[in-house]
N, C-alpha and C positions, 0 to 999 in steps of 0.2 A: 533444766529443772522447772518444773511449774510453778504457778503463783501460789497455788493451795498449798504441794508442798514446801514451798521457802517460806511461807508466812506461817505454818504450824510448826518449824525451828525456831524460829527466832524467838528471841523474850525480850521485844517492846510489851510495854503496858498498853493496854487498849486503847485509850485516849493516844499514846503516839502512832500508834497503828493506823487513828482512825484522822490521826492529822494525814501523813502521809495519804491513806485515801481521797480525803478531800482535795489535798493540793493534784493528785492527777484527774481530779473530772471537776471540781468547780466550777467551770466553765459552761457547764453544759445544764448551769441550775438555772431558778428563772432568776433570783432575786441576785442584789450586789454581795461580790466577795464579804466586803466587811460586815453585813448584815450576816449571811449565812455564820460568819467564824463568829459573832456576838450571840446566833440565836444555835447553833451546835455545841458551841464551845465554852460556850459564857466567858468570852474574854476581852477585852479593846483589840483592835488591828497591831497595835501597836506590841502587846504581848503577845500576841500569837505569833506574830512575826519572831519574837524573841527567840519565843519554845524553837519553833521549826528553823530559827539558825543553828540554835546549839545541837538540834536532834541528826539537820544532815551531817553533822561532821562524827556521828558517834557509827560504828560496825555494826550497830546493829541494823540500824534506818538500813545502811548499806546492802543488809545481805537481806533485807525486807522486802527492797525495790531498785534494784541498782540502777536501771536503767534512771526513775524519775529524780533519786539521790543525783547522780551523775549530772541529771538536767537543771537541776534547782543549784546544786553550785556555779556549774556553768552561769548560772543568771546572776549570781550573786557577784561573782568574781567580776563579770562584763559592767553589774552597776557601782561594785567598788572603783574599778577601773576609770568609769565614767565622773564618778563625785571625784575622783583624783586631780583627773586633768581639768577639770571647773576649775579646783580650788589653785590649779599651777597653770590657768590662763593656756592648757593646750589645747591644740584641737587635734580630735582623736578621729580619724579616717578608719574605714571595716573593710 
C-alpha cells in the first residue's frame, strides 16, 4: 500500500499526522530537535515527548506509519530497559 494511500485512511488529526512526520526526518533540519518541536508545535520537549508516547501505542499512528511506529517503540522500550537496569545497578550488554 502506499504512503498517499495509508495516510488518506486514517483519521489522526493533523497535528498528529504531522508529529509523526517530523519524527521520521527531523534530522535532516538545520536547527535543534527541541527548537523545531517549540517553533512547529508550540510545545516544551518535555510535552511533546508526552503526545508522541501516547500517540505510538494508538492503531491509528500504526496504520499511518508502521514502519516509523514500529521504530519509535523499539526506542522507547530499549530506553525504558536501560533507566531500569541504572536504577537495579545492572549492566546491560547488546
Amino acid at each position: 500500500m502506499s504512503d498517499a494511500l495509508t495516510r488518506q485512511e486514517t483519521p489522526l488529526a493533523a497535528r498528529e499526522a504531522a508529529i509523526l512526520d517530523f519524527e521520521k526526518q527531523w534530522w535532516s533540519l538545520a536547527g535543534t530537535k527541541e527548537g523545531e518541536i517549540r517553533e512547529r508545535f508550540d510545545l516544551s520537549a518535555p510535552r511533546y515527548y508526552q503526545l508522541l508516547n501516547a500517540l505510538i501505542d494508538t492503531p491509528e499512528a500504526m496504520a499511518y506509519d508502521p514502519l516509523l511506529v514500529k521504530r519509535l517503540r523499539r526506542q522507547r522500550e530499549t530506553r525504558q530497559r536501560e533507566r531500569s537496569a541504572r536504577r537495579l545497578g545492572v549492566q546491560i550488554t547488546v
